[in-house]
C-alpha atoms as one frame of an Amber mdcrd trajectory, in Angstrom:
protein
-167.262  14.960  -8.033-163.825  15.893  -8.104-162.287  19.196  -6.633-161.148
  19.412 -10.527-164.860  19.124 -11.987-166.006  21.847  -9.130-163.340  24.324
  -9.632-164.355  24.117 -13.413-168.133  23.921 -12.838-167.561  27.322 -10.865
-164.591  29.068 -13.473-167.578  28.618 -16.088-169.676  30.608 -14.036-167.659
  33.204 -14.042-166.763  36.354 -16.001-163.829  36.282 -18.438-161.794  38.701
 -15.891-162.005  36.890 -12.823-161.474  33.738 -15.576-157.887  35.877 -16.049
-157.393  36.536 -12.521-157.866  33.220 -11.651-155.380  32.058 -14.158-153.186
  34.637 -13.407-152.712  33.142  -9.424-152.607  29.610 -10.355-149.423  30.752
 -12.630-148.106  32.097  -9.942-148.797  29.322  -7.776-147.257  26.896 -10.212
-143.922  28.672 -10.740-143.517  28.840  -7.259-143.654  25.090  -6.915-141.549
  24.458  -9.625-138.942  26.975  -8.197-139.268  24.892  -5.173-138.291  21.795
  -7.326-134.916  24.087  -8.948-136.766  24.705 -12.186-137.114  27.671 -13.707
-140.552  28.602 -15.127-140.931  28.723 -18.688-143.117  31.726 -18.339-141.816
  33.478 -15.290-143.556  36.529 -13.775-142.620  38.465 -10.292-144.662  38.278
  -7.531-144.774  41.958  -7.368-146.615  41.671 -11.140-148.617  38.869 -10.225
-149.890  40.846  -7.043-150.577  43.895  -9.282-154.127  42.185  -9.824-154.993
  43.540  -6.243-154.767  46.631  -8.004-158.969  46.924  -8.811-159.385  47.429
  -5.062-156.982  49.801  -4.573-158.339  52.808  -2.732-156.661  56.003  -3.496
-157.574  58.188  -0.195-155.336  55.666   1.657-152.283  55.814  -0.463-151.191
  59.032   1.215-151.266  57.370   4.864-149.113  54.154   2.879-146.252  55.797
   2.622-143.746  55.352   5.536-146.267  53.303   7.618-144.077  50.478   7.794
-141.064  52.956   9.324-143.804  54.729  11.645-144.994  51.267  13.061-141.144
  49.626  13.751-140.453  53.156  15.364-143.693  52.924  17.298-143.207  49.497
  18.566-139.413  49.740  19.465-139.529  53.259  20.970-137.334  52.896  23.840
-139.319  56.441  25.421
């Protein structure tokens, strides 16, 4: 059996919004090889909206401590204390 015949033996397992998200990262996936190739995407979406799916496992109690952790972590690991 191909990898082909599994993937779609498993997508019709599935329900229709992890069918979407599924689609919606093999998009993705395929406009960034084509961008590696020089062509541009007929239908062309940012990674930033393509990584919005992440979104359903957002939890909210963390979003507070989010914001300047990057900036808290470079300080933190090139203190020169």
């Amino acid at each position: 059996m191909s990898t082909l015949e599994k993937a779609i033996g498993l997508l019709q397992t599935m329900p229709e919004q992890k069918i979407e998200t599924v689609y919606t990262f093999i998009q993705f996936i395929n406009s960034q090889e084509l961008e590696k190739k020089g062509i541009e995407p007929a239908n062309k979406k940012s990674a930033k909206s393509i990584l919005g799916i992440a979104s359903e496992y957002a939890n909210p109690a963390l979003i507070e401590q989010e914001e300047g952790a990057f900036k808290r972590a470079i300080t933190k690991k090139y203190a020169t204390d």
